[in-house]
C-alpha positions as CSV (number, residue, x, y, z in Angstrom):
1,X,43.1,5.5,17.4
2,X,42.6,8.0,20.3
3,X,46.0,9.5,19.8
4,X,47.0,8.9,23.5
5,X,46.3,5.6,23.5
6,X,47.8,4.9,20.2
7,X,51.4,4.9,20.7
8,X,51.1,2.9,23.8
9,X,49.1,0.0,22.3
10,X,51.7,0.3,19.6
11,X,54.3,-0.2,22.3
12,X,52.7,-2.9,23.7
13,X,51.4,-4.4,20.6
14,X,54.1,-7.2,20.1
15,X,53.4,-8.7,23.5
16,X,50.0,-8.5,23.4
17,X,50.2,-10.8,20.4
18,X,53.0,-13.0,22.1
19,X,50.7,-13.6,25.3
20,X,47.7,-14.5,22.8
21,X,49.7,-17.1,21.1
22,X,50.8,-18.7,24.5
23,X,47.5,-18.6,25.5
24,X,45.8,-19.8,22.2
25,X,48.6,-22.7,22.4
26,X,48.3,-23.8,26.0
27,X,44.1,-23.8,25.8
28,X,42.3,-25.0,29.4
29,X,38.7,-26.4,29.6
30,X,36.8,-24.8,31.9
31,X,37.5,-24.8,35.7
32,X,41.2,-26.4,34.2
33,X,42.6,-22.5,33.9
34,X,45.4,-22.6,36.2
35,X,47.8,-22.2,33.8
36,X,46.3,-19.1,31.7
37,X,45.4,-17.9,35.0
38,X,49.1,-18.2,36.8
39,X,50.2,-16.4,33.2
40,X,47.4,-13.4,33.7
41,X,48.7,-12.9,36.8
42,X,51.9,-12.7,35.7
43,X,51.5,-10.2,33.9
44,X,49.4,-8.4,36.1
45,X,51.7,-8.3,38.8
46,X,54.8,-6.8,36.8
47,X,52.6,-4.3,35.8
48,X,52.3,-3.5,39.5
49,X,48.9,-4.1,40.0
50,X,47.2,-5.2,42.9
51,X,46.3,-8.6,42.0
52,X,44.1,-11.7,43.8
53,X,44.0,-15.3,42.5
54,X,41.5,-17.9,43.1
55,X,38.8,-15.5,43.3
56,X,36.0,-18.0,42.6
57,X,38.1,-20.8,40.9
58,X,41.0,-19.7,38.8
59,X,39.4,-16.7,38.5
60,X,42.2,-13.3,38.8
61,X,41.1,-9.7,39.4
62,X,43.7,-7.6,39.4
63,X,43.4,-3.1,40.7
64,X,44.7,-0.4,39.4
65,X,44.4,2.8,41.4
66,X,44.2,6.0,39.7
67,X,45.8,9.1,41.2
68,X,42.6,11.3,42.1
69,X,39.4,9.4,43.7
70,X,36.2,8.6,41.6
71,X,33.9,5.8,40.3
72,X,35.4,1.9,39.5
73,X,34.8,0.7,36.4
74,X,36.0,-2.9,35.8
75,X,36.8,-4.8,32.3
76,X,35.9,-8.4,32.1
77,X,37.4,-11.6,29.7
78,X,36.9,-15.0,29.9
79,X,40.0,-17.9,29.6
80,X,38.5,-20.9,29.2
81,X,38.4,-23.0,25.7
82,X,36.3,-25.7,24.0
83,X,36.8,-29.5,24.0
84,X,37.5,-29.5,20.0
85,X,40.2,-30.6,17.5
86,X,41.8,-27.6,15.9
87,X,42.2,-27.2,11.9
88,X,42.9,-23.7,11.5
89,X,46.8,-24.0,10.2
90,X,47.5,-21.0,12.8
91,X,50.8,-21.0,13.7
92,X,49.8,-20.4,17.2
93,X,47.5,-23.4,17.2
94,X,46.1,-25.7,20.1
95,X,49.3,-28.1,21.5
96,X,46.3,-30.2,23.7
97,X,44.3,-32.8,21.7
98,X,40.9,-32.1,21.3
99,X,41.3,-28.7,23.2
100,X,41.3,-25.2,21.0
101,X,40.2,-21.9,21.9
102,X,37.3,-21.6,19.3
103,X,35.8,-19.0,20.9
104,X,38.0,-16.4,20.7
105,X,38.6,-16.4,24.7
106,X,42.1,-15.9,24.2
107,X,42.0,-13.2,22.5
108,X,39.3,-11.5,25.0
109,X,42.2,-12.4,27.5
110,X,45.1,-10.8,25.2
111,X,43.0,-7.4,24.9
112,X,42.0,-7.0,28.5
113,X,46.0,-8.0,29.4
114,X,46.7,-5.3,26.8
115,X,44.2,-2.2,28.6
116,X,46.1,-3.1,31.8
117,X,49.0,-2.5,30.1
118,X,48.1,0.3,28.3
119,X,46.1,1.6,31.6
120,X,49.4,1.5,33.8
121,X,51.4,3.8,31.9
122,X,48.7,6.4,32.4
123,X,47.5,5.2,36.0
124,X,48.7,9.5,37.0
125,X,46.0,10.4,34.8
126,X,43.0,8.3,36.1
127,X,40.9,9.9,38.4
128,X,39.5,6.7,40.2
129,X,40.0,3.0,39.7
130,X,39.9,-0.2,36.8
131,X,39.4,-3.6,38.0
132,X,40.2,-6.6,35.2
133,X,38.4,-9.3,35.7
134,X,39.7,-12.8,34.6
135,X,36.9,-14.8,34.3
136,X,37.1,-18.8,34.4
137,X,34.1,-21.2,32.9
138,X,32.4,-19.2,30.9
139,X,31.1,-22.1,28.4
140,X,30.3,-24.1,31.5
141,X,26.6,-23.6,31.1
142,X,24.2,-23.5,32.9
143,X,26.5,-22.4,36.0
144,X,29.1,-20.5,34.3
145,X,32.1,-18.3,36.2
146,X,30.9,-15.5,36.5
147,X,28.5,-16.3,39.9
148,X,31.2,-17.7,41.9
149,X,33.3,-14.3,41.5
150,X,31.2,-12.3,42.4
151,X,30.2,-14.4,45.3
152,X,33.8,-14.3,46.2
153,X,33.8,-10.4,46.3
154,X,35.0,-9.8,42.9
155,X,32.7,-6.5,42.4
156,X,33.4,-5.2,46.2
157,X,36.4,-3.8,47.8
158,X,36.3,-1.2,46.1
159,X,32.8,-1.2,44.6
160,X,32.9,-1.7,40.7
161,X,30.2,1.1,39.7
162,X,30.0,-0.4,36.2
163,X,31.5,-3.3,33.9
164,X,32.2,-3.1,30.1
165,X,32.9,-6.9,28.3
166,X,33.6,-7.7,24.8
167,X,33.4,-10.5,22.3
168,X,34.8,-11.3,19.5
169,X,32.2,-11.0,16.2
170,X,32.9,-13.1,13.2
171,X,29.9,-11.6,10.9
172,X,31.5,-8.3,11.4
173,X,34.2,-6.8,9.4
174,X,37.4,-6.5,11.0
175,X,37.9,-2.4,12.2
176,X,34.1,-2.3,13.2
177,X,32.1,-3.2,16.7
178,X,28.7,-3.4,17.6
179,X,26.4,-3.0,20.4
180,X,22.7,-1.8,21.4
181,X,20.9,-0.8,24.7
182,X,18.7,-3.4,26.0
183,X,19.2,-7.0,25.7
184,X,22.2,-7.8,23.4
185,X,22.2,-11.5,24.0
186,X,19.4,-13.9,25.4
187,X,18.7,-16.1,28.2
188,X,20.6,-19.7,27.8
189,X,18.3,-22.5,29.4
190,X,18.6,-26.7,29.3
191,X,15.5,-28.5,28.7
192,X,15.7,-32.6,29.7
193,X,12.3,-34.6,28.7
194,X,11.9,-38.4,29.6
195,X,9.0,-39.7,27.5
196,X,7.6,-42.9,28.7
197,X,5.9,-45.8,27.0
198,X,5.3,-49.2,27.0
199,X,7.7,-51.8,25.3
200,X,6.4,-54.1,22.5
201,X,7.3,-56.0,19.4
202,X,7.5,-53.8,16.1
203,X,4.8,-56.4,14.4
204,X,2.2,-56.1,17.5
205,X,2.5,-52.0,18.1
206,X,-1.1,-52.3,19.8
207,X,0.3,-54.2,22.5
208,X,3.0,-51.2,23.4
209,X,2.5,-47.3,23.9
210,X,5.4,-45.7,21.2
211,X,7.4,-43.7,23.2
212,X,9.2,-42.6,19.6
213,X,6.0,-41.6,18.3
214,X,5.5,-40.0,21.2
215,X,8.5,-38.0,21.1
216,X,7.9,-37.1,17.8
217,X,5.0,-35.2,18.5
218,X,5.8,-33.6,21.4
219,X,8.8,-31.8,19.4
220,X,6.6,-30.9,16.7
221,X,3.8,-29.7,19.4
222,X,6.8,-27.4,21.5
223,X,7.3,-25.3,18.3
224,X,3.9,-23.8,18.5
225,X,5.2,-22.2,22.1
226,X,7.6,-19.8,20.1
227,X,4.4,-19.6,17.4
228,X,1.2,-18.9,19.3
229,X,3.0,-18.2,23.0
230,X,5.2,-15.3,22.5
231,X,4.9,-12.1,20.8
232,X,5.9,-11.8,17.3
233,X,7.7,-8.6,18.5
234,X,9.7,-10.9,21.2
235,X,11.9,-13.2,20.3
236,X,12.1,-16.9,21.7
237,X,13.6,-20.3,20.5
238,X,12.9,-24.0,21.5
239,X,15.8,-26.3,19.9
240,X,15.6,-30.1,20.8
241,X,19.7,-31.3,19.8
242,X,19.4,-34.8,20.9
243,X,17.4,-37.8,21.1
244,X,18.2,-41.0,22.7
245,X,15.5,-44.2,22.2
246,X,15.2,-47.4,21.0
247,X,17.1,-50.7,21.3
248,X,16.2,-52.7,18.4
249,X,14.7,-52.1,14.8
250,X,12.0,-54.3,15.7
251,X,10.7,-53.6,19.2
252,X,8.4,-50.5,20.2
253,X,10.6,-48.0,22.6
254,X,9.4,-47.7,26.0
255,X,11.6,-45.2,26.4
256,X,13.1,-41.6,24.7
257,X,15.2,-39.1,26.2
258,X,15.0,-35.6,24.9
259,X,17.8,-33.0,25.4
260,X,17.8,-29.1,24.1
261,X,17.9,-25.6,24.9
262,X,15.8,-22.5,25.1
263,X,16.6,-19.2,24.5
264,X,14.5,-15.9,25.4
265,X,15.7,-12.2,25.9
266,X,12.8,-11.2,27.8
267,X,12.9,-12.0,31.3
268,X,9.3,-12.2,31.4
269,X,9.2,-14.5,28.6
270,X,12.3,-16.7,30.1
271,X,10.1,-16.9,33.6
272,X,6.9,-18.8,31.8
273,X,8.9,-20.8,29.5
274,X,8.7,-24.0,31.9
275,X,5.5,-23.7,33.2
276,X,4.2,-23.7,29.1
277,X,7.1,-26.4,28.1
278,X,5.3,-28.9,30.8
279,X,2.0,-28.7,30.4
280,X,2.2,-28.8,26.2
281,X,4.9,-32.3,26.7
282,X,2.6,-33.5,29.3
283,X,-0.1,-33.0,27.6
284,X,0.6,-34.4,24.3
285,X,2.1,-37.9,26.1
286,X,-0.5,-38.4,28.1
287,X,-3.1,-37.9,25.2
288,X,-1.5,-40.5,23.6
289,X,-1.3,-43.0,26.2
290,X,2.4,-42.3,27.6
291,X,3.6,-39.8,30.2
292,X,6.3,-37.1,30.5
293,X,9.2,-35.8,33.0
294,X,10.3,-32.9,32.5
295,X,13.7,-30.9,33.7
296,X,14.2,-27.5,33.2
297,X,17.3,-25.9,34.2
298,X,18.2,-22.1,34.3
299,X,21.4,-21.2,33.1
300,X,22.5,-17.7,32.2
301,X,19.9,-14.6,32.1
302,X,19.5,-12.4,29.3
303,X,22.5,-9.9,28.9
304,X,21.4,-6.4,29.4
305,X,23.3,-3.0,28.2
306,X,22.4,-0.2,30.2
307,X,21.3,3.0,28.9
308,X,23.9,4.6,30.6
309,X,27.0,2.6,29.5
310,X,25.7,2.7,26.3
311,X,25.9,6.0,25.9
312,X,29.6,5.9,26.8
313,X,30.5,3.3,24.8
314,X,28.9,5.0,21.5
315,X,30.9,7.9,22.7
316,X,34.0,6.4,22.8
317,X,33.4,4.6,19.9
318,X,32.9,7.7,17.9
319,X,36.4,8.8,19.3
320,X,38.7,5.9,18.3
321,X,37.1,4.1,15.8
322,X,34.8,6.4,14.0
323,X,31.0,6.8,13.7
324,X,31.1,5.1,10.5
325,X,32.4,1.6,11.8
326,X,29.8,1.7,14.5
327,X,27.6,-1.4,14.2
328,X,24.1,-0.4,15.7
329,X,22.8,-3.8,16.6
330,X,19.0,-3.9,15.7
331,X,18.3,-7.2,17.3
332,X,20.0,-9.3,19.9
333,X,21.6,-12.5,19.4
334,X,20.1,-15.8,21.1
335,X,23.7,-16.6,21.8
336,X,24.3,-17.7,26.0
337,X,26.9,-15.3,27.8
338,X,27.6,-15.3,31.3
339,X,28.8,-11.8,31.2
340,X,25.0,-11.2,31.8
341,X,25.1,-12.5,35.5
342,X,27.8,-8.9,35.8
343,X,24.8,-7.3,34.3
344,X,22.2,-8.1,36.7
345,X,23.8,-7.1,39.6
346,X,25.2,-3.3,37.8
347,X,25.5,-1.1,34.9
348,X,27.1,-3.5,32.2
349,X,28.7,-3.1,28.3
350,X,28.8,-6.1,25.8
351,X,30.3,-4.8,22.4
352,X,31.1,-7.0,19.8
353,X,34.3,-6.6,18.1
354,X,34.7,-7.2,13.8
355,X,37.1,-9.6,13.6
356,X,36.1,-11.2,9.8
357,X,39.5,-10.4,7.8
358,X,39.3,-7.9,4.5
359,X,38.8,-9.8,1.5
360,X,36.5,-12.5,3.7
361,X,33.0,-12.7,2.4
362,X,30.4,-13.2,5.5
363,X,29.4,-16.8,4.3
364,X,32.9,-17.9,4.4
365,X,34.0,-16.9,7.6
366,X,34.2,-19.7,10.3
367,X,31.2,-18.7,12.8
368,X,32.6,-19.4,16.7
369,X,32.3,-22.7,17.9
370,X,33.8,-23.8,15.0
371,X,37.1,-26.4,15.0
372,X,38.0,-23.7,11.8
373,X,37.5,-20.0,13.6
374,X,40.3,-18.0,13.7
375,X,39.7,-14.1,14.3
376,X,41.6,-11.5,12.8
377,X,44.8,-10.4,14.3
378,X,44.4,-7.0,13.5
379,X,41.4,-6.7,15.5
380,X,43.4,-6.5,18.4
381,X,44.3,-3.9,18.8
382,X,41.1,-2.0,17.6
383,X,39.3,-3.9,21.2
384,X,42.5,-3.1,23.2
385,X,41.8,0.7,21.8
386,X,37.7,0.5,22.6
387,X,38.2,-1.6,26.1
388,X,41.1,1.2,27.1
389,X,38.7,4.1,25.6
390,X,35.7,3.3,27.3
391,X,37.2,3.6,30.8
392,X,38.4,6.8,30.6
393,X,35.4,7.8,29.0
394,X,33.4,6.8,32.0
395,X,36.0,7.9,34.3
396,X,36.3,11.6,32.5
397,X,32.2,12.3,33.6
């Protein structure tokens, strides 16, 4: 650890953990956060920051004025949980039915609580300011938090100059964190497609249009859009999750109801993906006698690194944690994140922090979204560490 940081997070360390388990006890679907959010700014306030509430929701942001002037650089984390039944035996675990923090939110919340903290005690030596950002609805896609704060003002008053995020990584080990310039994670879109047919009985299928058989080839014919309408050196995927059709073994549907997402990192790419969705599911149904609505609904852009920020990230990295448990991401994940709407308005920082425990083979770690994930504890302070390092690194140029 950075050695000024370190006996601070060690002081702090104990109720960093404590507010994690509150929080990973007492989980809140999204746009439900009032109660992580009234304990956020809590803690906020006895630290003697300038805080706001309801910025955009249950959003919190929360100021901390250094004692010369210069840039503001805010930290982001998200509070909201999943709608799933916990089995991970963690003492801490989930007190709501079918609510559990399986993204690791709480833990984002922890850390960032943690680099206010930590960031108070030193406020004498900052020369400008840290916003925190407590951000609500995260997994709401395709709206997300993030646009209503900052449609509420969250990156004004004073001007946030850049914005560094991070997220817990279960395919990395514990002690290590990753990140890349560019795109780090891809464009999150929803994709609704009615096909229409004509109802008939199973033993007379000439007298209907399939609207099954229909469906099944329009699924097959989307995966040639990721084939044969995007480079191979891009990277682009069409997933159909559900299908909905039929009421009876015996009749011919008139009706199926498609549901899935796309995912692009190329904004370019994410731009002609509806245009080329429609005309190959039109197409296809209407060859075969049927037709074809479609829906296509944006949610969260590509997440985008800047060079910049990168380049104080990897240096602060080097600092606390050590070239050699840098993770240089090769390729981005296809993974949603609404931390990317921060991006496209300023400089931005995703990292992902290791949190697979020593001794826990890659295969056997519980991936996020999962009723099983439970991050390492001891990655904690490691992202409190990076969150805390990269500020003063950008605030030192």
């Amino acid at each position: 650890m950075n050695k000024s940081l370190k006996p601070l997070i060690e002081k702090h360390l104990a109720r960093i953990n404590d507010l994690r388990c509150r929080i990973h006890k007492n989980p809140e679907l999204s746009r439900n956060e009032a109660g992580t959010a009234a304990l956020v700014a809590s803690v906020l306030k006895e630290a003697g920051l300038d805080v706001k509430e309801g910025v955009g929701g249950h959003g919190v942001s929360a100021l901390l004025k250094g004692a010369k002037d210069g840039p503001c650089i805010a930290l982001r984390a998200d509070m909201d949980a999943l709608p799933m039944e916990e089995h991970t035996g963690f003492p801490c675990s989930s007190s709501v039915k079918g609510v559990m923090h399986a993204c690791g939110h709480d833990v984002h919340t922890a850390m960032v609580l943690g680099a206010a903290l930590v960031l108070s005690e030193i406020r004498d030596e900052v020369s400008g300011s840290v916003k925190f950002i407590f951000q609500p609805a995260e997994e709401d896609n395709p709206t997300g938090g993030a646009p209503a704060m900052i449609a509420d003002g969250v990156l004004k008053n004073p001007d946030v100059d850049a914005v560094f995020g991070m997220h817990v990584w279960p395919s990395l080990k514990t002690g290590t964190v990753g990140t890349r310039e560019g795109a780090l994670m891809g464009a999150s879109d929803r994709l609704f497609l009615t096909v229409r047919g004509k109802g008939a009985h199973g033993s007379e299928p000439e007298n209907g249009i399939d609207a099954i058989a229909i469906a099944a080839q329009v699924i097959t014919a989307l995966q040639t859009i990721v084939s044969r309408s995007v480079s191979p050196l891009d990277a682009a995927v069409v997933s159909i999750g559900t299908i909905r059709g039929g009421n009876r073994y015996n009749v011919i549907a008139d009706e199926v109801i498609l549901e899935g997402t796309v995912r692009t990192v190329n904004p370019e790419t994410q731009e002609k993906m509806p245009s080329r969705i429609s005309k190959i599911a039109r197409g296809v149904a209407e060859g075969m006698g049927g037709e074809c609505e479609i829906e296509y609904i944006k949610g969260y852009p590509p997440l985008m690194n800047s060079r910049e920020t990168t380049e104080k990230a990897l240096s602060a990295l080097e600092k606390t944690i050590g070239k050699e448990n840098i993770i240089h991401v090769e390729k981005p994940a296809l993974g949603g994140e609404d931390f990317s709407f921060f991006s496209r308005e300023i400089k931005a920082q995703f990292l992902w922090l290791g949190c697979r425990p020593e001794g826990v083979e890659k295969d056997d770690m519980p991936p996020l979204h999962n009723n099983r994930f439970l991050p390492d504890e001891k990655a904690i302070p490691v992202g409190v560490e990076v969150l805390a390092a990269c500020v003063l690194e950008y605030l030192s140029k």
